[in-house]
C-alpha positions as CSV (number, residue, x, y, z in Angstrom):
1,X,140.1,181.2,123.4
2,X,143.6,180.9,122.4
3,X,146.3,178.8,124.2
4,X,148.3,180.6,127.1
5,X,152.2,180.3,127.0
6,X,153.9,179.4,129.6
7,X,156.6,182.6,130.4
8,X,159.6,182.7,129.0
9,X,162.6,181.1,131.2
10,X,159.9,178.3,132.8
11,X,159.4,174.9,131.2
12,X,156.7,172.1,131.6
13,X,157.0,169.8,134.1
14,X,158.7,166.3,133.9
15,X,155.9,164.2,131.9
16,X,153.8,167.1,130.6
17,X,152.7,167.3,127.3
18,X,153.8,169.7,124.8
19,X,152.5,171.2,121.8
20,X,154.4,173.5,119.1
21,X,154.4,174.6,115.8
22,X,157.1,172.9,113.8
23,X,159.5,174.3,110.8
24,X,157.9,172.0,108.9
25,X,154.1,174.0,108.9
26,X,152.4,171.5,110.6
27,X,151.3,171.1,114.5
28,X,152.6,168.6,117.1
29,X,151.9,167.2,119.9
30,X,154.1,164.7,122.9
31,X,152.5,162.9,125.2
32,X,153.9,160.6,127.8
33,X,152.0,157.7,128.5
34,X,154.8,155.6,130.2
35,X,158.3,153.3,130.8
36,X,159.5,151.8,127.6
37,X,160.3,148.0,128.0
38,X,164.1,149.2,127.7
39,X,163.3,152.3,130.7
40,X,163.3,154.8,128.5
41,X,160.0,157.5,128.8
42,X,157.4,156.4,126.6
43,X,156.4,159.4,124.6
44,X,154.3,160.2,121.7
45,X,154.0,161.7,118.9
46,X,151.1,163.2,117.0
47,X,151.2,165.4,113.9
48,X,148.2,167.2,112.6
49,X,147.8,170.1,110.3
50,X,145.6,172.5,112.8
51,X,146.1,173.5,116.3
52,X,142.7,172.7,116.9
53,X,143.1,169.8,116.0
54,X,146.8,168.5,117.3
55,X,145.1,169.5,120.9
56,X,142.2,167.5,120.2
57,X,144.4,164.5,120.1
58,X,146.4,165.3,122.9
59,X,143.9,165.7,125.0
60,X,142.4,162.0,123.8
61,X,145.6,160.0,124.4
62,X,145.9,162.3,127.8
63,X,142.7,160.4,128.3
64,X,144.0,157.0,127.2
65,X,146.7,157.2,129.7
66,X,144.7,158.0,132.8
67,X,142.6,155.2,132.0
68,X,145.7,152.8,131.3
69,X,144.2,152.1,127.8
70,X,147.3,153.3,125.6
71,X,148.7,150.4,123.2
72,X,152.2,149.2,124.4
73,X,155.1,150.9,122.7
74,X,157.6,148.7,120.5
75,X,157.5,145.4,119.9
76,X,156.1,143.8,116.7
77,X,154.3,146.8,114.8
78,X,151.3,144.6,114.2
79,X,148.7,144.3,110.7
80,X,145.3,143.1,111.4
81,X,146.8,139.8,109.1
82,X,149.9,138.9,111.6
83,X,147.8,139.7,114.6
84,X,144.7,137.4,113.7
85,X,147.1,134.2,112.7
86,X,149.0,134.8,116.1
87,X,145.8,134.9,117.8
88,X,144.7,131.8,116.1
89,X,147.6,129.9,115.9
90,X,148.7,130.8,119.5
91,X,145.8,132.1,121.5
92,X,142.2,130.5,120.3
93,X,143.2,127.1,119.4
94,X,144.6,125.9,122.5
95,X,141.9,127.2,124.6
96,X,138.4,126.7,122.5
97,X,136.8,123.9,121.5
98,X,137.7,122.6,117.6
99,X,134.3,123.6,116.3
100,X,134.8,127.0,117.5
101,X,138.0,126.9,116.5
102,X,137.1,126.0,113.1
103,X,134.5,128.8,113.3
104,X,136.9,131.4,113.8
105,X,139.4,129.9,111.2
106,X,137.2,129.6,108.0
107,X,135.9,133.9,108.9
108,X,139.6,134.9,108.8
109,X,140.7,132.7,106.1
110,X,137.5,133.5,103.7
111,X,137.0,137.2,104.6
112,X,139.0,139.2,107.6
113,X,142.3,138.4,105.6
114,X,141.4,139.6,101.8
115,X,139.2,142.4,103.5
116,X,141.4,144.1,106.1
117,X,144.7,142.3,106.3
118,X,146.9,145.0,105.5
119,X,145.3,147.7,108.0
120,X,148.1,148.5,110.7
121,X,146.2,146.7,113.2
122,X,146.5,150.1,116.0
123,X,145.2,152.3,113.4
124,X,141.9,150.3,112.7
125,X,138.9,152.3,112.3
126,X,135.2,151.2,112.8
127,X,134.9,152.8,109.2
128,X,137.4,149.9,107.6
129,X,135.4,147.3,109.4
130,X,131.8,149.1,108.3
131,X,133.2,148.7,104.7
132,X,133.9,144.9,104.9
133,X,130.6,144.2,106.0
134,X,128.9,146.3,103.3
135,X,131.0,144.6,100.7
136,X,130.2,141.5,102.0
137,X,126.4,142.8,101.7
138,X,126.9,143.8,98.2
139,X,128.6,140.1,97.0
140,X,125.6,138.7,98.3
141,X,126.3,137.0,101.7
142,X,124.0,136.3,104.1
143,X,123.5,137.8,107.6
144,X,124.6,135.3,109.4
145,X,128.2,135.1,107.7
146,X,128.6,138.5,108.3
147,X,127.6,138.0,111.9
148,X,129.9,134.9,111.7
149,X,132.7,137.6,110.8
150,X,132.2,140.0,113.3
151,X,132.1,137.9,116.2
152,X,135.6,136.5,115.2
153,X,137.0,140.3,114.4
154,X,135.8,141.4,118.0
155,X,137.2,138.3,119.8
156,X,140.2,139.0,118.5
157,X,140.8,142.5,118.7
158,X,139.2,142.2,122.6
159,X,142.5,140.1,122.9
160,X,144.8,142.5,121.6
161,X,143.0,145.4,123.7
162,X,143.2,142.8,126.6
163,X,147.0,142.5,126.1
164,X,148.0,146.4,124.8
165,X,147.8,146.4,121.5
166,X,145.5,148.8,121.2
167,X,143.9,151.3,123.5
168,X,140.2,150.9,122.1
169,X,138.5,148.2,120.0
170,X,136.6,149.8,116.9
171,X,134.9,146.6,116.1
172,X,132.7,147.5,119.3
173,X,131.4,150.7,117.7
174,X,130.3,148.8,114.5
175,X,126.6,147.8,114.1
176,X,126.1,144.4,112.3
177,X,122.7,144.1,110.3
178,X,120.4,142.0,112.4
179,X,120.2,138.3,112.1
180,X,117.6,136.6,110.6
181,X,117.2,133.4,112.8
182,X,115.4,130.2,111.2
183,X,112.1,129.3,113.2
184,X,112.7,126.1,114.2
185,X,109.3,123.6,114.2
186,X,109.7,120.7,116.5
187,X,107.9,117.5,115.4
188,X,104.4,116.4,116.5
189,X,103.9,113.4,118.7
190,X,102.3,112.3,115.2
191,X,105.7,113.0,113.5
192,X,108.3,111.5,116.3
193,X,106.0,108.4,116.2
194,X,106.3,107.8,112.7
195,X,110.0,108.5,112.9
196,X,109.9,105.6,115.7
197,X,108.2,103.9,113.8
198,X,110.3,104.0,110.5
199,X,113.3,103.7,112.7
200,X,112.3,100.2,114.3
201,X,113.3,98.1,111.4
202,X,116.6,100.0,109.8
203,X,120.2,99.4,111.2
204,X,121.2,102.0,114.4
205,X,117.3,103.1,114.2
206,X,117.7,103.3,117.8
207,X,120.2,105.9,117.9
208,X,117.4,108.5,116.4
209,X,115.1,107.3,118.9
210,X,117.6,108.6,121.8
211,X,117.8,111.8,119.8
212,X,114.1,112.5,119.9
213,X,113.8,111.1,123.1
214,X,116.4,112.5,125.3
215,X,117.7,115.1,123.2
216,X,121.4,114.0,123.1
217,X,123.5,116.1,120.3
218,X,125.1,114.2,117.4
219,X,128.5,114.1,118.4
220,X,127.0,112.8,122.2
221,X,124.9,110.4,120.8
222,X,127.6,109.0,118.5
223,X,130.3,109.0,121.4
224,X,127.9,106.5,123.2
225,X,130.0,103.3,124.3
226,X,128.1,100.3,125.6
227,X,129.9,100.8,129.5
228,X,128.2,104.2,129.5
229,X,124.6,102.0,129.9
230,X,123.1,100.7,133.0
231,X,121.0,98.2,132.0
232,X,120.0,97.6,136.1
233,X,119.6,101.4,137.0
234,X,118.1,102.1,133.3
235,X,120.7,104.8,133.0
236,X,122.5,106.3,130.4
237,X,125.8,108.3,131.2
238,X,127.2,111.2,128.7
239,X,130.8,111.3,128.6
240,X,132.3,112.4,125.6
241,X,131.7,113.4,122.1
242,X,132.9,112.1,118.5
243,X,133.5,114.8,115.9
244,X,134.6,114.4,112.1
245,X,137.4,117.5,112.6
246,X,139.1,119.2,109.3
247,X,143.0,117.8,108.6
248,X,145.5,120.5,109.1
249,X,149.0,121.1,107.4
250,X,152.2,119.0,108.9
251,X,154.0,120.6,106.6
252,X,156.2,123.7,106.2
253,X,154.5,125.6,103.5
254,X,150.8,125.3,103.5
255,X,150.4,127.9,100.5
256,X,152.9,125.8,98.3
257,X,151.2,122.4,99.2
258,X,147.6,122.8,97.9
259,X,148.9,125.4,95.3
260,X,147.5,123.1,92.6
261,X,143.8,123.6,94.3
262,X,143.6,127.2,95.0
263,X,140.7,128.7,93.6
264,X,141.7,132.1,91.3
265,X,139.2,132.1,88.9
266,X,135.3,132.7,89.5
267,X,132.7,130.4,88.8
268,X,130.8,130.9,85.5
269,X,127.1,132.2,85.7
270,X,124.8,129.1,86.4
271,X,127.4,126.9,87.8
272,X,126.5,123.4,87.5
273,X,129.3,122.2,89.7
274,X,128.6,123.0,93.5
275,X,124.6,122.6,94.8
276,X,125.6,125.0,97.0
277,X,126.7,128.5,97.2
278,X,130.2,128.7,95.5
279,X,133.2,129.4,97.4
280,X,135.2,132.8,97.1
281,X,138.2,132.9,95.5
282,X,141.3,132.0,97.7
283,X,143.0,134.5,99.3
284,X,147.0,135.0,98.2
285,X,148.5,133.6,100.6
286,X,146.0,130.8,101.0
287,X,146.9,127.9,103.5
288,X,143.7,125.9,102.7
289,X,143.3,122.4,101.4
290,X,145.1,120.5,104.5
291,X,143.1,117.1,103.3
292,X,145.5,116.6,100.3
293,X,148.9,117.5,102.1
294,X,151.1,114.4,102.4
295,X,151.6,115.3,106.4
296,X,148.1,115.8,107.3
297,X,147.4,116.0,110.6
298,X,144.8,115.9,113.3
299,X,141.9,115.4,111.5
300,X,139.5,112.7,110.8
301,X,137.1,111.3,113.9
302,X,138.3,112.2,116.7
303,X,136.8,111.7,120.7
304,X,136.7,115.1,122.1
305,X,135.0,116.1,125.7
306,X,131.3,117.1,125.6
307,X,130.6,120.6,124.7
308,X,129.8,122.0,128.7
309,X,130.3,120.8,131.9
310,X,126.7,120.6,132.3
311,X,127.0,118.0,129.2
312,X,128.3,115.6,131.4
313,X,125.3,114.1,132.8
314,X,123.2,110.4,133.2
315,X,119.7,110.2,131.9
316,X,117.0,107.9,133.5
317,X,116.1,105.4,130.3
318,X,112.4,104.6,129.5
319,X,111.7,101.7,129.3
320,X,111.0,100.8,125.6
321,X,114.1,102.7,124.6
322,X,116.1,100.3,127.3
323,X,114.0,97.2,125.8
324,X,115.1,99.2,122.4
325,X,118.3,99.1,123.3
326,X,118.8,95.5,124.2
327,X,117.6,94.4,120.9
328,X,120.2,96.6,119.9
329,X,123.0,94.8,121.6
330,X,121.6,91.7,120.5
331,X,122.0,92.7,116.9
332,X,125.5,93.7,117.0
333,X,126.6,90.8,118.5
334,X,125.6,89.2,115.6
335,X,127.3,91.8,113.3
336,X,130.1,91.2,115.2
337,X,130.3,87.7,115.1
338,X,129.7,87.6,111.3
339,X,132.3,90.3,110.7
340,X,134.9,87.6,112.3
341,X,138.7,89.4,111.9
342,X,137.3,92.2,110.5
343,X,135.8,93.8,113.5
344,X,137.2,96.4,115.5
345,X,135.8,96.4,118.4
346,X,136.4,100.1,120.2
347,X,132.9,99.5,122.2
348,X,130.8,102.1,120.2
349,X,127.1,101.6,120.9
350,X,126.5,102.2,116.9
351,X,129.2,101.3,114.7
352,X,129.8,100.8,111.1
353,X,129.2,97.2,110.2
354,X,133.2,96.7,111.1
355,X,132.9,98.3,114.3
356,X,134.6,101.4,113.7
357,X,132.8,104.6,115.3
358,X,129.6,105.7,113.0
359,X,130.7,108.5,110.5
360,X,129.0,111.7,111.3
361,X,128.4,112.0,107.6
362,X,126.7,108.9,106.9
363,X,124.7,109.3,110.4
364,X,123.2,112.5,108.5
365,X,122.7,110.8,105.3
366,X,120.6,107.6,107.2
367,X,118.6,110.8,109.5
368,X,117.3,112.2,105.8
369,X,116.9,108.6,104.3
370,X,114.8,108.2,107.6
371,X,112.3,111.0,107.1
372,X,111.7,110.0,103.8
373,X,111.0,106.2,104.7
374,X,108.3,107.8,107.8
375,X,106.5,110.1,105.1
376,X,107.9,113.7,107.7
377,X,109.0,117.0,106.1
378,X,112.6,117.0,105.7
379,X,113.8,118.3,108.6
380,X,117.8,118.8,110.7
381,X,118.7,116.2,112.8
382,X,119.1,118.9,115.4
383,X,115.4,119.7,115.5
384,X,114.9,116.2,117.2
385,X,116.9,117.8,120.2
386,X,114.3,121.0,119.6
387,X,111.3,118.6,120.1
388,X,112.4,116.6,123.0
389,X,113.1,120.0,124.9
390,X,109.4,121.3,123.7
391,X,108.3,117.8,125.2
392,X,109.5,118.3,128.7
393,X,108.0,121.8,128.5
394,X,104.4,120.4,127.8
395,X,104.7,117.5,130.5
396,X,105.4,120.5,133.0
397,X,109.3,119.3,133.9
398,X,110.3,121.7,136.3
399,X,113.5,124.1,134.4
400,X,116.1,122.9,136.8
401,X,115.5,119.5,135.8
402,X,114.8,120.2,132.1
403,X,118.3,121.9,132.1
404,X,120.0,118.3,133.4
405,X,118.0,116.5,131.0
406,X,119.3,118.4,127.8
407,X,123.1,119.3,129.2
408,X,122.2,123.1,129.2
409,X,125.0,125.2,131.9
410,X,122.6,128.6,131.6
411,X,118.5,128.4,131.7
412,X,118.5,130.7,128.9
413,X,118.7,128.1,126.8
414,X,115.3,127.0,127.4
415,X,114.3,130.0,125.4
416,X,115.9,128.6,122.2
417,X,115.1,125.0,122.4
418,X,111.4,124.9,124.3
419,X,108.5,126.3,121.7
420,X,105.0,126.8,122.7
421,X,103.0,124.1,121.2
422,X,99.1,125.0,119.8
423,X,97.3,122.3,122.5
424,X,99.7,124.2,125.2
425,X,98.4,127.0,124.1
426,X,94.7,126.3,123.5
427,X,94.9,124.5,127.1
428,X,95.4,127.8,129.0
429,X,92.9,129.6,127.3
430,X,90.3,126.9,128.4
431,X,92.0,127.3,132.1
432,X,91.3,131.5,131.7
433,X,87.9,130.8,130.4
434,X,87.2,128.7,133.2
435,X,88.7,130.9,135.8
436,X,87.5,134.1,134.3
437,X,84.1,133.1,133.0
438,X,83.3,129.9,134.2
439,X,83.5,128.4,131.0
440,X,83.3,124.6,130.7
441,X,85.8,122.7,128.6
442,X,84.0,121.0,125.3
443,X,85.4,117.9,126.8
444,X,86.1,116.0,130.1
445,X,89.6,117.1,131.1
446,X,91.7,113.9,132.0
447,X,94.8,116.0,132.7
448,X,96.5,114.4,129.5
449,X,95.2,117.0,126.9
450,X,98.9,119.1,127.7
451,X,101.0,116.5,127.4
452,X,100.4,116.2,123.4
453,X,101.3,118.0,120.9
454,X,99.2,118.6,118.6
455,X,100.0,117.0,114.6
């Protein structure tokens, strides 16, 4: 049905949109969607070759504006590249935690600059985005960096949307491949025993057996002073964390200052010098390599709050970890008073022989040392947090408690951390049998049969 005209000698309304046919062969389109910042109308312009198609568009920013999604007018005319450094620089740093932080950092420095830097940032399409992740694909990524990239791409362009910048987010139409997660085996009692057991004799051994015992994270386990124990109450208070953060630039041109390690050449086939996966190339205008810039800053160890407010939290202590942890003491006061002038004494519960805070690096080099001394598959030191959650689920500790035990803020977690161990699992098929059919158990129930997991 063809457009009507309006009669001659009448004109649209103040704020109506227009379309005509211009001297140029093409179709346009005006829209008014607002105040400029100086007063002025705010109105649009959109060009397209049909008139099919130049209403098509009218009609969809007509749309935009009712629902007050239109991206602001003027300003900075931001790329995808100058939008996510504002919004890390300026938005996500001072308001996440480091480790996010650094999350978000690596997936824009590694793969959202070089892939879609140069898009105008309003006129991203899902398509650009779908492209990035199928290249990523085809270099041989895994699922979880591309995941990785996504979740930083959508967190930031939800800020932009948030602010006017744009007036819809095509990250949320894209579909990300789905993630493979690791299954995650928590120890056997047979296994955390012979961890104890290995642990007993070696220098901060104790520190694993909070980790398999209460489930404390590394950074909260490491962050432990000696005020935070209550040796009368048996009590152990969580207050902070210690994290090994990256260094950042002081200076005033990061690219120039680690220009002598950018990476622009690929490794060979077979490359014998990283064990792991080699790094991608650098991107132009790199700003990596803070640890060899002259002004460094804020990295190293560094105390930083616990990850939730829920982290926060005292334990109850059982009593051969307290015992555990009085021998403990003991020892380091002999460290302490062999190390003479050399000590610094900053109160850590495990230290270096110095006294300095424990390294988070060589706490992960004494945890794999450690399962090869006890004869246990090599496993991460965050599986020991995986058992002792599993461990309160066979004892039967209620979910509100078992969240203040492991520092959780949402009972969800419960279903990443707590697995269903075989003699949990064979115990309620004896309970069915019994209640169903009357069976009788092949052996006299003592009511301790749940609370073991089986080796």
């Amino acid at each position: 049905m063809p457009r009507k005209k309006r009669p001659e000698g009448t004109r649209n309304p103040n704020g109506a949109s227009s379309i005509y046919l211009g001297k140029d062969g093409k179709w346009h389109g005006r829209v008014t969607v607002g105040v400029r910042p100086d007063g002025r109308p705010d109105r649009r312009h959109i060009e397209r070759k049909t008139e099919k198609e130049v209403i098509a568009a009218v009609r969809e920013l007509e749309r935009h504006r009712s629902q007050r999604s239109v991206a602001k007018a003027g300003g900075q005319k931001w790329t995808v590249q100058t939008w996510l450094t504002h919004w890390l620089t300026n938005i996500a740093e001072p308001s996440v935690r480091w480790s996010t932080f650094s999350y978000y950092e690596s997936a824009v420095r590694l793969y959202l600059t070089p892939g879609l830097g140069a898009h105008r940032l309003a006129k991203l399409e899902a398509e650009h985005v779908e492209s990035l992740y199928s290249r990523l694909r085809n270099d041989g990524h895994k699922t979880g960096i591309i995941h990785q990239v996504h979740r930083t791409l959508r967190a930031a362009t939800n800020e932009a949307l948030r602010r006017g910048h744009l007036f819809r987010n095509p990250v949320m139409l894209v579909k990300v491949p789905p993630l493979v997660e690791v299954e995650i085996e928590p120890f056997t009692i047979e296994q955390a025993q012979k961890i104890l057991t290995a642990a007993h004799g070696r220098r901060n051994g104790v520190r694993f057996a909070i980790a398999l015992s209460l489930g404390l994270r590394r950074g909260e386990a490491l962050g432990l002073q000696w005020r935070d124990l209550n040796t009368e109450a048996g009590s152990l208070t969580v207050r902070r964390a210690l994290q090994r953060q990256k260094w950042r630039h002081g200076c005033s041109d990061p690219n120039v200052c680690g220009a002598r390690l950018h990476k622009v050449k690929p490794c060979p086939n077979h490359c014998k010098r990283h064990t792991r996966t080699c790094p991608p190339l650098c991107p132009p205008n790199c700003t990596g390599h803070a640890t060899a810039c002259p002004d460094r800053k804020g990295g190293g160890l560094v105390v930083t709050e616990v990850k939730t407010r829920a982290g926060r939290r005292v334990l109850n202590v059982p009593a051969s970890l307290l015992d555990w942890l009085r021998e403990h003491d003991d020892q380091q006061d002999d460290e302490r008073r062999a190390a003479g002038d050399v000590w610094e004494d900053g109160g850590w519960m495990f230290a270096q022989p110095n006294g300095r805070a424990l390294d988070p690096r060589a706490d992960h080099d004494e945890w794999k040392s450690l399962l090869r001394a006890a004869s246990v598959r090599d496993a991460r030191l965050h599986d020991a947090r995986h058992t002792a959650a599993t461990m309160l689920l066979v004892l039967g500790v209620p979910a509100r408690a078992v969240m203040d035990v492991m520092g959780w803020s949402s009972a969800s977690m419960a279903h990443r951390y707590q697995h269903v161990p075989d003699a949990l699992r064979q115990r309620i098929a004896q309970q069915l049998g019994g209640l169903l059919w009357g069976e009788e158990h092949g052996e006299e129930d003592d009511g301790t049969a749940g609370a073991l997991i089986p080796a």
